[in-house]
Structure formats: C-alpha cells, structure tokens
Backbone as a chain_set.jsonl record, in Angstrom:
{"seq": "XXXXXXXXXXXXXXXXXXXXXXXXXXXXXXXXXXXXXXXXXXXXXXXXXXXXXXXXXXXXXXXXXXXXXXXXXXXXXXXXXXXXXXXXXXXXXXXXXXXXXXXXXXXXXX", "coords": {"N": [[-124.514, -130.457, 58.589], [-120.98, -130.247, 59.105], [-119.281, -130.94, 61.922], [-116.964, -129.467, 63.698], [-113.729, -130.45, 65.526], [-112.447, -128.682, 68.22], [-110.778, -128.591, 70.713], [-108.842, -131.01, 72.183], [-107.423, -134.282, 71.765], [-105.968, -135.327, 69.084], [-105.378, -138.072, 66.825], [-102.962, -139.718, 64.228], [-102.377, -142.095, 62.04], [-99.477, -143.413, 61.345], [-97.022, -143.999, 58.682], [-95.042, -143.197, 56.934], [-91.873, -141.363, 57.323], [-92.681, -138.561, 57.094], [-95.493, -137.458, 58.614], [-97.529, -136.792, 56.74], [-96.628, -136.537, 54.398], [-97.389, -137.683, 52.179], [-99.947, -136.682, 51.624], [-102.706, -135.113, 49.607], [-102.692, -131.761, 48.389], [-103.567, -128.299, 48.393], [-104.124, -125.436, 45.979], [-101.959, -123.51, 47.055], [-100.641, -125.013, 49.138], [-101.801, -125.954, 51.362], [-103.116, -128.851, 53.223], [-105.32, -130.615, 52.308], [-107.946, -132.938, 52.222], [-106.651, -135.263, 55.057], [-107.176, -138.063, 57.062], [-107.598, -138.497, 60.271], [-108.274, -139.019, 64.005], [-110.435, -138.206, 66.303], [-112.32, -136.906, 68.924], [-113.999, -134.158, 69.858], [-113.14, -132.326, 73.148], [-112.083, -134.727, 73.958], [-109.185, -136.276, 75.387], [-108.257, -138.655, 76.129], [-106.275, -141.156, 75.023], [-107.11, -144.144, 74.381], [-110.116, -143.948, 74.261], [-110.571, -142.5, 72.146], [-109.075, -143.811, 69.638], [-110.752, -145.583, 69.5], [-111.781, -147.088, 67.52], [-110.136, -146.758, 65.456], [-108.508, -147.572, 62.326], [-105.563, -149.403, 62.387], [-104.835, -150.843, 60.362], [-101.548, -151.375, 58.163], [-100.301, -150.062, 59.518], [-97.756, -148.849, 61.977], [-96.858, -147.127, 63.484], [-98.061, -143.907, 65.521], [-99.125, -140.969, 65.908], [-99.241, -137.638, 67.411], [-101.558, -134.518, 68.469], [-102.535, -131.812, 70.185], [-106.026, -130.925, 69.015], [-106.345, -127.569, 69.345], [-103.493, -126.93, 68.386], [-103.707, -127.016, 65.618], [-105.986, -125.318, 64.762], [-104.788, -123.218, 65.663], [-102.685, -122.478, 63.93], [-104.365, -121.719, 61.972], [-105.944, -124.176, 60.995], [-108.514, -126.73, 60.387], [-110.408, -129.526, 61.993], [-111.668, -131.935, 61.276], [-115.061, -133.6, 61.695], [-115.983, -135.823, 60.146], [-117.024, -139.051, 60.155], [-116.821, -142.171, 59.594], [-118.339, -145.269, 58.422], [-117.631, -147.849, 60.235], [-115.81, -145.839, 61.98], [-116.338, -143.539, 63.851], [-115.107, -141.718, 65.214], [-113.581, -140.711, 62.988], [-112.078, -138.196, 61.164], [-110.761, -135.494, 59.545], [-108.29, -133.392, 58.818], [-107.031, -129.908, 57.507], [-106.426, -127.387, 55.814], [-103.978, -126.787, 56.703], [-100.132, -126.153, 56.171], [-98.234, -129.438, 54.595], [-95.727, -129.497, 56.087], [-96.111, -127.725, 58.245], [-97.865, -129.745, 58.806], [-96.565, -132.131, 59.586], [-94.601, -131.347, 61.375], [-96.485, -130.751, 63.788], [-97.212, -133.015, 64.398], [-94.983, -134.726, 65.295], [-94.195, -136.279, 66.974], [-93.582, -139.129, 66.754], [-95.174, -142.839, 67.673], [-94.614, -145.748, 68.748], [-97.345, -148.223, 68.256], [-98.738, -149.857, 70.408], [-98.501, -153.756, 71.228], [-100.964, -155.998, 70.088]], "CA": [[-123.344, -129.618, 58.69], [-119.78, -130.793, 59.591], [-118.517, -130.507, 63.478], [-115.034, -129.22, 63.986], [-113.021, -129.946, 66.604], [-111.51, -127.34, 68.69], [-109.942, -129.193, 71.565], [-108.595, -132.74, 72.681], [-106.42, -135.156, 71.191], [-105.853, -136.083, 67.345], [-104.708, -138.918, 66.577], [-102.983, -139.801, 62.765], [-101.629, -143.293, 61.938], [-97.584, -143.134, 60.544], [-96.586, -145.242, 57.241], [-93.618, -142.854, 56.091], [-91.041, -140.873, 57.592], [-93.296, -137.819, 57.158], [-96.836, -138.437, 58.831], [-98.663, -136.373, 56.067], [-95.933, -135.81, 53.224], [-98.27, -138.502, 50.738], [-101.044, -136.253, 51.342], [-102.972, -134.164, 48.509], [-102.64, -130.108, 49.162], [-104.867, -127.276, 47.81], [-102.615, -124.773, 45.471], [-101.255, -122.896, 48.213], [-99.841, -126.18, 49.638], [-102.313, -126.805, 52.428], [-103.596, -129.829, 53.323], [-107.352, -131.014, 51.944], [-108.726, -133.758, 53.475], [-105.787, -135.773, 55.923], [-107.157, -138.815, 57.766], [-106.694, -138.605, 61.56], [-109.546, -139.373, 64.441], [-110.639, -137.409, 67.156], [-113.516, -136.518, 69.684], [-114.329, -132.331, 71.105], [-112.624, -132.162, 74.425], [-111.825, -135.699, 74.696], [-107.62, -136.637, 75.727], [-108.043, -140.033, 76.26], [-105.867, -142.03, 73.704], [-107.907, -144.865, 73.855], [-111.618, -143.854, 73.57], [-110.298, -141.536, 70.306], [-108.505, -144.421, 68.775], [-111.02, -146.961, 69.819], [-112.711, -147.633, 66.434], [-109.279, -146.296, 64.774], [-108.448, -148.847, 61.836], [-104.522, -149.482, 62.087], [-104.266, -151.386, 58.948], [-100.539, -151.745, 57.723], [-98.872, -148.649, 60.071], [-96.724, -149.386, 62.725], [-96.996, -145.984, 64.227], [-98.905, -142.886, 65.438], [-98.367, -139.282, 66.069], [-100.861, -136.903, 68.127], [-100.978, -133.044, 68.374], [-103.929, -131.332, 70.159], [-106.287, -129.952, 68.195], [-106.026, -126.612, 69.752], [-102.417, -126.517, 67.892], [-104.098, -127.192, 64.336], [-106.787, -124.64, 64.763], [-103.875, -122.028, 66.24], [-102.23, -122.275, 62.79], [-105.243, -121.655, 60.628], [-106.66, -125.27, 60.391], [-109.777, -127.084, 60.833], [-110.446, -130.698, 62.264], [-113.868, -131.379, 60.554], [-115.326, -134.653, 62.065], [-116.257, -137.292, 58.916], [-117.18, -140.26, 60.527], [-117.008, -143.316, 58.989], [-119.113, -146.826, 59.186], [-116.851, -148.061, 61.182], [-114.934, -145.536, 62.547], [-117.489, -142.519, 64.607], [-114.343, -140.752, 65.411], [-113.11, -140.11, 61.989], [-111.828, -136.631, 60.522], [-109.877, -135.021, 58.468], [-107.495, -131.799, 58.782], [-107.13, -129.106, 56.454], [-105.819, -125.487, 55.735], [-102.134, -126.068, 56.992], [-99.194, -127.033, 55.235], [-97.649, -130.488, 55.288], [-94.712, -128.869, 56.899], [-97.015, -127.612, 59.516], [-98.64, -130.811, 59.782], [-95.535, -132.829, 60.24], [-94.221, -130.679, 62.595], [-97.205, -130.562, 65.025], [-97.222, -134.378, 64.678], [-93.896, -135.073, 64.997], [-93.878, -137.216, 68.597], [-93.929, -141.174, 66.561], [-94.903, -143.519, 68.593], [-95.152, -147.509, 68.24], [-97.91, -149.456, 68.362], [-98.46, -151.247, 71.49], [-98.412, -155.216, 70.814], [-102.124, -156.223, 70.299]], "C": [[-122.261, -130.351, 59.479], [-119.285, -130.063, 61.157], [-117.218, -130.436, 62.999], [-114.71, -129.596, 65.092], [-112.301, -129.041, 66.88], [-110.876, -127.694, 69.481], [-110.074, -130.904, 71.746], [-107.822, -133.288, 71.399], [-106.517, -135.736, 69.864], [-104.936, -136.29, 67.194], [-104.191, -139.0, 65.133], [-102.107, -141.217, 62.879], [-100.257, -142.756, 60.745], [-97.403, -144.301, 59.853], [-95.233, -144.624, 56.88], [-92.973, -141.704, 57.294], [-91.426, -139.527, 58.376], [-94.61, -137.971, 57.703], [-97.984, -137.882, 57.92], [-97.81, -136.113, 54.776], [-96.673, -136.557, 51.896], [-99.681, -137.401, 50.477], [-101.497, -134.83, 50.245], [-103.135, -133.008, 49.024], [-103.15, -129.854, 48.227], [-103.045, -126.465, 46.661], [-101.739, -123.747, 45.681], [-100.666, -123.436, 49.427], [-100.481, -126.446, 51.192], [-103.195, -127.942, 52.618], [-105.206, -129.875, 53.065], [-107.956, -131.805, 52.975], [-107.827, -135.408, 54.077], [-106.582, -136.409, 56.923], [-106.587, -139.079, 59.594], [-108.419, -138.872, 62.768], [-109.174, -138.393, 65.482], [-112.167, -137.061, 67.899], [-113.455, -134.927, 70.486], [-114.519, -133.018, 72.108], [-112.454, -133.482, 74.947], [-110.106, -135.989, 74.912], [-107.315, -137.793, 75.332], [-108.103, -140.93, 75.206], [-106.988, -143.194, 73.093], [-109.581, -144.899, 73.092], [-111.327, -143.352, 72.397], [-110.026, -142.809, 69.694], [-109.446, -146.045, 68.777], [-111.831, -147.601, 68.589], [-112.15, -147.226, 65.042], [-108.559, -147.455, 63.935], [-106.795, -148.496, 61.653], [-103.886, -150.13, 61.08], [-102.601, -151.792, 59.134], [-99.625, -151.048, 58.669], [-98.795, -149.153, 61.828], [-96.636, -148.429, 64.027], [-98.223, -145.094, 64.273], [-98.353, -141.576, 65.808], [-99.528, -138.67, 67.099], [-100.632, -135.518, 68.31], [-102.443, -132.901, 69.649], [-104.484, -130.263, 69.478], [-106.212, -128.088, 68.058], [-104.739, -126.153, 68.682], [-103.142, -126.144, 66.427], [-104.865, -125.983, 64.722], [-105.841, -123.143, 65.298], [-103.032, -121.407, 64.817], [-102.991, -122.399, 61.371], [-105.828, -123.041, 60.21], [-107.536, -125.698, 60.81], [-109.609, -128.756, 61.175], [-111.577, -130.918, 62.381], [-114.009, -133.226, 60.789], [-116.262, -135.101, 60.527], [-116.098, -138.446, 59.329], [-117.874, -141.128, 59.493], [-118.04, -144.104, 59.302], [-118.793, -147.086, 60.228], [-115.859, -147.525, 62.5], [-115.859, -143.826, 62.98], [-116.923, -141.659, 64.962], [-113.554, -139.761, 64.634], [-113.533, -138.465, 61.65], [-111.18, -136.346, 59.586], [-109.247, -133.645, 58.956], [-107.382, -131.269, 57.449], [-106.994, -127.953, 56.673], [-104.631, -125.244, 56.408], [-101.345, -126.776, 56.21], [-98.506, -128.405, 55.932], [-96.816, -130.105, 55.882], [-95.168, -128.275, 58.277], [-97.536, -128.871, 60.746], [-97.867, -132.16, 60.96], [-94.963, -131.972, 61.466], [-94.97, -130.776, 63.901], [-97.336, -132.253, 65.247], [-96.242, -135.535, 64.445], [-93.117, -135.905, 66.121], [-94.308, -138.812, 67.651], [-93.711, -141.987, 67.694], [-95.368, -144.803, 68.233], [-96.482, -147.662, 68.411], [-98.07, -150.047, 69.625], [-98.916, -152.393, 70.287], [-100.466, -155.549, 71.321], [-102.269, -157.696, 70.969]], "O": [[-122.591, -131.029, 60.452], [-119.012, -128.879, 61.356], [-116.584, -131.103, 62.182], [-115.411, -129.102, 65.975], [-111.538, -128.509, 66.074], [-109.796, -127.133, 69.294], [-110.987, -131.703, 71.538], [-107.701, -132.749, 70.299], [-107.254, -136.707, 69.691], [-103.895, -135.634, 67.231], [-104.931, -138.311, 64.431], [-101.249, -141.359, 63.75], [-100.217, -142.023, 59.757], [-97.583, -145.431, 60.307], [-94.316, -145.375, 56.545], [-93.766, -141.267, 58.127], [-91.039, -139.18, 59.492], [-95.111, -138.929, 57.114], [-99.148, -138.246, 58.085], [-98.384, -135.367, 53.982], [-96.558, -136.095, 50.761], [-100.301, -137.323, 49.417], [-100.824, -133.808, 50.117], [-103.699, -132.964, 50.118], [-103.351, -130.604, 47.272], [-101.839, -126.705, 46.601], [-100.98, -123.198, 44.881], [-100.288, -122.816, 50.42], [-99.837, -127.016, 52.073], [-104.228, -127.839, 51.957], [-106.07, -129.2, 53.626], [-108.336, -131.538, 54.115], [-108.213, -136.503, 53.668], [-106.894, -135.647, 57.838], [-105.569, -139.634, 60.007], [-109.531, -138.878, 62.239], [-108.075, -137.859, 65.63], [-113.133, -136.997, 67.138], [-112.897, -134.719, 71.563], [-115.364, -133.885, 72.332], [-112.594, -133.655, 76.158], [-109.766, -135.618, 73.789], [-106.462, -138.113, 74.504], [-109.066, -141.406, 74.604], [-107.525, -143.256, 71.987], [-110.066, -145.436, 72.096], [-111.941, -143.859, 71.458], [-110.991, -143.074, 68.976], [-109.112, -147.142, 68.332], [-112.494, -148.62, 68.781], [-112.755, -147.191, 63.971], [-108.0, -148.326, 64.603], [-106.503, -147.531, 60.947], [-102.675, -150.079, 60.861], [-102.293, -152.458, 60.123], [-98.419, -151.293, 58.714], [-99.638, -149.659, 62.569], [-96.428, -148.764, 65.193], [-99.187, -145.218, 63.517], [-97.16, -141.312, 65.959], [-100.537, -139.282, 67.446], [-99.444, -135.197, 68.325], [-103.197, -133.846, 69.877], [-103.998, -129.151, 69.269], [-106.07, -127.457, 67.01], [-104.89, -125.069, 68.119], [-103.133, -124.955, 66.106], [-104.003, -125.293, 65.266], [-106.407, -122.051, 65.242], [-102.788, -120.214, 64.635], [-102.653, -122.838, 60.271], [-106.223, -123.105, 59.046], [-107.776, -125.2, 61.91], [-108.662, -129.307, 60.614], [-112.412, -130.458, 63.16], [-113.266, -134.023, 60.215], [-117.194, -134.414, 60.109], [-115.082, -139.048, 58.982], [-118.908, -140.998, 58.838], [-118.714, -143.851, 60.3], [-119.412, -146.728, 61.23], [-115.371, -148.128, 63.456], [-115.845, -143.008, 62.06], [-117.547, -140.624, 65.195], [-113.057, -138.686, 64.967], [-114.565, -137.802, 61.757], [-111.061, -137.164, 58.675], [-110.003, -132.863, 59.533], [-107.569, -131.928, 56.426], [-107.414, -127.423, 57.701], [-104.17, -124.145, 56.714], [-101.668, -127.812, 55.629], [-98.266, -128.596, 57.124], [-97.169, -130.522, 56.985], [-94.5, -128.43, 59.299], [-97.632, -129.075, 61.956], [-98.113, -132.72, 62.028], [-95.156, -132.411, 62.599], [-94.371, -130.868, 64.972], [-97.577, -132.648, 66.388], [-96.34, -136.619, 63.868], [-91.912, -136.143, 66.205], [-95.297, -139.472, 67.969], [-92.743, -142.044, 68.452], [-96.357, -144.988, 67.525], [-96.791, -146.656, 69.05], [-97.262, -150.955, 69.823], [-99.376, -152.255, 69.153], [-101.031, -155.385, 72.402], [-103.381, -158.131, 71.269]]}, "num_chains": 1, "name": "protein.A"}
C-alpha cells in the first residue's frame, strides 16, 4: 500500500514557466501522477532533495504538503531506484498546483 504524505516539504523541479502546466489531468482537470519528492514530517531541503535527479531544470519550487492535502490532494510516496524520496501529487488542479508552487528558485552551482 502507498504512504501519503501529510506534512513537510515537497519539492518539484521547474522546466517551464508553469511548474506543472505539461502535466496530464484526470477529466475534471486535476492532476494524476506529478513528479515531486518528499519525506512525512521532514523540512530539510537537502535530505528531501538528496537523491532528487535535476536533469535539464534550472529551477525548483516547494509548497508544504499540508497545503496540497488542504485543497483536496494527496502526496503518495513512489519511490524510485534511485530516488527513495520520490512521489507524485494528485487531485488538484494545475492552477492549484502552480499556485502553491509558485516561490522558483535557482539551482545552487554544483
């Protein structure tokens, strides 16, 4: 059975303008399954993002989950091979999602 998070920090990596407007919605326009990492009741940027693959994106965003779960959504832990922190969101609209993860922030310099 899938863990949810209910509190602490989720993370989502930023490619466009929007940080979820590419993503596939249900047909009541909420989000399916949206890529973002996270650990129950953890804050701390780094341990969440520490096995977080930044690929091509430049940016990140962060909400706490608390917000997502306040507006009807779930943050259902799907950990990867590689990545133990992986999730997904689901059951709010991109307009929701952008909104709650609407602080972009660079990159530090690796």
């Amino acid at each position: 059975m899938s863990e949810d998070i209910t509190t602490g920090i989720v993370v989502r990596n930023i490619k466009s303008k929007g940080a979820f407007d590419e993503e596939e919605v249900d047909i009541h326009g909420r989000l399916l399954d949206a890529s973002v990492d996270a650990k129950q009741d953890d804050n701390n940027f780094a341990s969440v993002t520490e096995h977080m693959d930044r690929g091509k994106y430049n940016q990140y965003a962060t909400c706490d989950a608390k917000k997502i779960v306040q507006k009807g959504g779930r943050v259902r832990k799907v950990p990867l091979k590689n990545d133990p922190n992986h999730c997904e969101i689901f059951g709010i609209t991109i307009k929701e999602a952008n909104n709650l993860f609407s602080n972009h922030r660079d990159w530090p310099s690796e």
